[in-house]
C-alpha positions as CSV (number, residue, x, y, z in Angstrom):
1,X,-140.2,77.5,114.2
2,X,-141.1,80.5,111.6
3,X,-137.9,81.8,111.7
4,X,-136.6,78.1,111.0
5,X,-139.4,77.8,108.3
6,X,-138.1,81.1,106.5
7,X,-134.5,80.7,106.4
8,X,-135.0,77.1,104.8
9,X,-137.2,78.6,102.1
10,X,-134.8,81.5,101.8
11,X,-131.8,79.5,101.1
12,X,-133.4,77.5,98.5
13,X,-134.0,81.0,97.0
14,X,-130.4,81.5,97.5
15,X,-129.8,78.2,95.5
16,X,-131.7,78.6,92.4
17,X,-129.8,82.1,92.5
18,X,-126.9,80.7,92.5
19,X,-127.4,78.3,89.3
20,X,-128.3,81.3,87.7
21,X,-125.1,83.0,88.5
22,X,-123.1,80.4,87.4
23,X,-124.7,79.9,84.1
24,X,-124.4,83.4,83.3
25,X,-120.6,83.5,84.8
26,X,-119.6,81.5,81.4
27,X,-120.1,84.4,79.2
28,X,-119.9,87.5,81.5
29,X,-117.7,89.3,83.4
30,X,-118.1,88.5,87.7
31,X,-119.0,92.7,87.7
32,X,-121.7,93.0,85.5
33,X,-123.3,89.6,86.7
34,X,-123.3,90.9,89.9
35,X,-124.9,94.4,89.2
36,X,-127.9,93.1,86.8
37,X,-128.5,90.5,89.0
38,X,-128.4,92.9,91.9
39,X,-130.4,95.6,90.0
40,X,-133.4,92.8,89.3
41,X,-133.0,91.9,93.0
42,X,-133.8,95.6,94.7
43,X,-137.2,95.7,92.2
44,X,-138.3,92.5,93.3
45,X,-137.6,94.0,97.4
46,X,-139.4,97.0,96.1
47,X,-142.5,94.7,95.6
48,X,-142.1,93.5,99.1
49,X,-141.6,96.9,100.4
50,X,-144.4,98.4,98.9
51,X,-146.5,100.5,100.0
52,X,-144.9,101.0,102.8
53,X,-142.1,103.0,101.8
54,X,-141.8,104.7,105.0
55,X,-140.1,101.7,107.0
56,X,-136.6,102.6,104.7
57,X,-136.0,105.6,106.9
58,X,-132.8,104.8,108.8
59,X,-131.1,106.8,111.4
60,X,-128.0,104.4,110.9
61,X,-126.7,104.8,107.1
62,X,-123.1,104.1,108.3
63,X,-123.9,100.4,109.9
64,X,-126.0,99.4,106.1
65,X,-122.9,100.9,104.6
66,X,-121.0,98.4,106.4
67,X,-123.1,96.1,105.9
68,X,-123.2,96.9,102.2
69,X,-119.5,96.3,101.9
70,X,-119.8,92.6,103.1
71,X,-122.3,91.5,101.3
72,X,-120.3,92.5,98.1
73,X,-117.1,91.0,99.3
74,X,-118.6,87.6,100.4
75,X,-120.8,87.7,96.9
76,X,-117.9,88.5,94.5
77,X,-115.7,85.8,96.4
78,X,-118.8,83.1,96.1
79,X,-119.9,83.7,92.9
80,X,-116.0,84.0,91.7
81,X,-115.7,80.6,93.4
82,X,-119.1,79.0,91.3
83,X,-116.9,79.8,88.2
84,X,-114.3,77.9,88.7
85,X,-115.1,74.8,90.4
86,X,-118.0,73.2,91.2
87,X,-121.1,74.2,92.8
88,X,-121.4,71.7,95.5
89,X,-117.7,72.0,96.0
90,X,-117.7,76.1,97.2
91,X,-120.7,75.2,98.9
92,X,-118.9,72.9,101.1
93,X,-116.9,75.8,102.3
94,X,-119.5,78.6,102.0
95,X,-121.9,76.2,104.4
96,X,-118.9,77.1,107.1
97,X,-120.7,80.0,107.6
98,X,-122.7,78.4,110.6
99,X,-119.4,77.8,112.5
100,X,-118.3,81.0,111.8
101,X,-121.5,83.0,112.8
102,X,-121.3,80.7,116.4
103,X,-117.6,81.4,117.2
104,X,-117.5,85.1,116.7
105,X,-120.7,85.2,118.6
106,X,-118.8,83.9,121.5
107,X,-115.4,86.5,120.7
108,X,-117.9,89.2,120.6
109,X,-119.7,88.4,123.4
110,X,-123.2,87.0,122.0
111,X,-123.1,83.9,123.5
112,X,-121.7,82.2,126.0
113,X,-118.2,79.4,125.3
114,X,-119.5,76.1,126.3
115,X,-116.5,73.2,126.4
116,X,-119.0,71.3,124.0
117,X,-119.8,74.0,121.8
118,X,-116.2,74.5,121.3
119,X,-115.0,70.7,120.9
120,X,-117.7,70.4,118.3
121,X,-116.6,73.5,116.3
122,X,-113.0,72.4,116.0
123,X,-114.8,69.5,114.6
124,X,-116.6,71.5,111.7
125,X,-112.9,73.3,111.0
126,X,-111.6,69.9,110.3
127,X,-114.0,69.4,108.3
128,X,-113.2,72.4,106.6
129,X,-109.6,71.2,106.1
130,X,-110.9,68.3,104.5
131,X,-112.5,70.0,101.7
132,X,-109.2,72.5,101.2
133,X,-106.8,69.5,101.1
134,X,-106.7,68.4,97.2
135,X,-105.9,72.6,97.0
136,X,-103.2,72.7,99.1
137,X,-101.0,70.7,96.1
138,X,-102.3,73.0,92.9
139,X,-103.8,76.0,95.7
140,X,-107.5,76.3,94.4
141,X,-107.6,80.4,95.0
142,X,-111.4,79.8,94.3
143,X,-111.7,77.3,97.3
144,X,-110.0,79.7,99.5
145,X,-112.6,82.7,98.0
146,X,-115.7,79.9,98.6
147,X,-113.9,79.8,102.5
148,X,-113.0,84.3,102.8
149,X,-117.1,83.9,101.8
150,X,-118.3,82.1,104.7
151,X,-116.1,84.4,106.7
152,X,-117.1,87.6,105.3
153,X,-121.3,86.7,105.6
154,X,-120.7,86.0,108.9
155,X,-119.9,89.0,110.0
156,X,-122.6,90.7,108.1
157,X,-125.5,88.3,109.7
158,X,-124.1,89.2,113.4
159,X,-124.7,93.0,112.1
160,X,-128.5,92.3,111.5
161,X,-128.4,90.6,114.8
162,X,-126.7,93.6,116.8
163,X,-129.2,96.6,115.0
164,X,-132.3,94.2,114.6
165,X,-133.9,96.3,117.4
166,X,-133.1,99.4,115.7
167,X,-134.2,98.7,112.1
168,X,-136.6,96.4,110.8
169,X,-136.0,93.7,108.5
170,X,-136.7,95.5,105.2
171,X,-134.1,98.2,106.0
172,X,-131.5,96.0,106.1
173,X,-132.4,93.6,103.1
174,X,-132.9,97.1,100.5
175,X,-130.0,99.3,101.2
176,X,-127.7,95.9,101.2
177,X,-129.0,95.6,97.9
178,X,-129.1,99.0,96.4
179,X,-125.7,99.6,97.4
180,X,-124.7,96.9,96.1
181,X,-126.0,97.9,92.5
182,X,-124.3,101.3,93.2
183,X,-121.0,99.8,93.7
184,X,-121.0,97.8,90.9
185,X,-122.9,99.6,88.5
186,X,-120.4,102.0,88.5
187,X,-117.7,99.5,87.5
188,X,-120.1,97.3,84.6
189,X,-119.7,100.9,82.9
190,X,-116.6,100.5,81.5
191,X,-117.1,96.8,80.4
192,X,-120.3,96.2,79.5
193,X,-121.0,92.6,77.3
194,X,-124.5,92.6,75.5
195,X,-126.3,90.2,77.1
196,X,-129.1,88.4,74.7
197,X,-133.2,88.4,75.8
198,X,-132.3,84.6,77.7
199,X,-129.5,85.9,79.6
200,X,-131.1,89.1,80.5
201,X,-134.1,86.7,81.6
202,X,-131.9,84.0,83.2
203,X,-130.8,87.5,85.1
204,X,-134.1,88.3,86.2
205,X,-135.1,85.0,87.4
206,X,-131.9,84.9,89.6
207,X,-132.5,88.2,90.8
208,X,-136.0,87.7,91.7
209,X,-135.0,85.1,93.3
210,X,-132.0,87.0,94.8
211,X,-134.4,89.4,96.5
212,X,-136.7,86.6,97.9
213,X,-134.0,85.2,99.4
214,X,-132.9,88.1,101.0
215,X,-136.7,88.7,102.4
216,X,-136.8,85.2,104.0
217,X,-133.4,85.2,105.4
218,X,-133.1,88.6,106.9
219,X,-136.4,88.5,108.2
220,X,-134.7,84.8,109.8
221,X,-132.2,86.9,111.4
222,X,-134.6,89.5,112.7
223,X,-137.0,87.1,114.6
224,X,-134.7,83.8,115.3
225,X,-131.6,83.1,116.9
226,X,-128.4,83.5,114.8
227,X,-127.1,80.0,115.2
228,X,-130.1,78.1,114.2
229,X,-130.9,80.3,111.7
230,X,-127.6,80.3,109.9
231,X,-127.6,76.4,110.3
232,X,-130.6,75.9,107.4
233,X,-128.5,77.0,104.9
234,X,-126.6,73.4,105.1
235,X,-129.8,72.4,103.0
236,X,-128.0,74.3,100.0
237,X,-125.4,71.4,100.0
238,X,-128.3,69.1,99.4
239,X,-129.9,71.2,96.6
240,X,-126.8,72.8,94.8
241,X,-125.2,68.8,94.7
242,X,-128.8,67.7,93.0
243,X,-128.9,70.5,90.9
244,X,-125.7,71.0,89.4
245,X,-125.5,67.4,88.7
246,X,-128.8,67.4,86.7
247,X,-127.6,71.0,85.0
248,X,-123.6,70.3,84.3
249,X,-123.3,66.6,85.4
250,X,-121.1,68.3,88.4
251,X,-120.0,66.1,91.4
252,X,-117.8,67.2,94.4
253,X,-114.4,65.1,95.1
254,X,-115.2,62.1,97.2
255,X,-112.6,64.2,100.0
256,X,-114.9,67.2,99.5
257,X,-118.1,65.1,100.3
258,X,-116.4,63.7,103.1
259,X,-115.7,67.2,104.4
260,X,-118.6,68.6,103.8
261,X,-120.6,66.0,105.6
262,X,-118.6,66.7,108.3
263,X,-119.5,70.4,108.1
264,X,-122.6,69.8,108.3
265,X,-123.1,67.1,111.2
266,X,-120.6,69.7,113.3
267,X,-123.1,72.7,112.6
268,X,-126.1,70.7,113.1
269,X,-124.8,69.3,116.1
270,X,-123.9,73.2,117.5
271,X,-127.9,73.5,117.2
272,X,-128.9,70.7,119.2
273,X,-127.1,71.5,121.7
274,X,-128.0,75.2,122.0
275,X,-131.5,74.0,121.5
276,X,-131.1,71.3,124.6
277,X,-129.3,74.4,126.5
278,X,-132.3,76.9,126.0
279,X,-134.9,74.1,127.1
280,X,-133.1,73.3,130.1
């Protein structure tokens, strides 16, 4: 239940980060939105952090590397996506992540194939075909980047979940972060837009909220079950709809709800059924 508790917290945190993205996406570049709101994320971990610096030792630099590199691909792909069509609609697709996170837990080795558990997946992929089928006609590249998103996090997750003896939560969350700002900063060099005192706040807000997210999510991952963990974030359909409607009037395809509703009884239905499993 705490690790349930957390995630949903966390990927609300992920939502209002998300808004702020967006907004800031219609007047600066996809790099340099990423870095400040990146940069603003690592101070706000460095509040959770402190004092205890000590706990960032790592003996594994190579696996937060890795780790580093996903978590930059899957948020330049998501928050390209939030740019170009609407918010509930990439979600649709980014909340595949779930069905993702189960079926290469079973390639890998993580959990056991159930005929169920695999009957209800293809479910969730249909789903998923759903969504992508007004694209096929005019190929939505940022519904395919919302998808490579959900594919790309789900790899990094099952990394916390293979190292989560080794390192402790707060390793993983900073140096995902501060690599991230590395990688970036680098690249905001050469085209850096002045951002005015309400972007730059806008920015900090996200961030903040960037790096509380991170906190409650990772920490999830450390203490729960990847599955059931990964399935709260289909509450971020529920709030990004809500919200985007009320901030840009934004509505998702009636095709695209209809998907996404599918996603989302397919993941939730993967849960019940691993929870029924680990009861009996």
């Amino acid at each position: 239940m705490k690790a349930l508790l957390l995630a949903l917290t966390g990927f609300f945190c992920f939502t209002l980060m998300d808004l702020s993205i967006k907004w800031l996406l219609e007047s600066h570049s996809l790099l340099q939105v990423t870095f400040f709101n990146c940069l603003f994320a690592m101070l706000g971990l460095l509040i959770w952090i402190y004092p205890n610096f000590s706990v960032l030792k790592t003996r594994q630099p190579g696996v937060h590397l890795l780790r580093a590199a996903f978590v930059l691909t899957a948020d330049l792909l998501a928050f390209y996506s939030y740019s170009e069509v609407p918010l509930a609609e990439a979600y649709t697709l980014i909340l595949s992540m779930p069905l993702f996170t189960v079926a290469f837990s079973v390639l890998i080795g993580y959990e056991k194939a159930q005929l169920k558990q695999v009957s209800i997946s293809f479910l969730g992929f249909f789903g998923i075909f759903l969504v992508l089928a007004p694209s096929f006609s005019k190929f939505e590249i940022a519904m395919l980047a919302a998808l490579a998103s959900a594919v790309v996090e789900a790899f990094g997750f099952l990394i916390i979940t293979h190292h989560r003896k080794k390192e402790p939560p707060q390793v993983f969350a900073f140096y995902g972060l501060s690599l991230l700002v590395i990688m970036t900063g680098v690249l905001t060099v050469f085209g850096y837009q002045p951002m005015s005192m309400e972007q730059l706040f806008i920015s900090a807000a996200g961030g903040l909220c960037y790096a509380a997210a991170t906190a409650l999510v990772v920490s999830a991952f450390h203490c729960g079950r990847p599955g059931a963990v990964s399935s709260m974030q289909y509450t971020q359909l529920l709030w990004g709809m809500l919200l985007a409607f009320l901030i840009w009037n934004e509505l998702p395809s009636p095709l695209s709800m209809a998907g996404g509703a599918v996603i989302v009884v397919a993941g939730l239905s993967l849960l019940l059924d691993k929870q029924k499993r680990v009861m009996g």
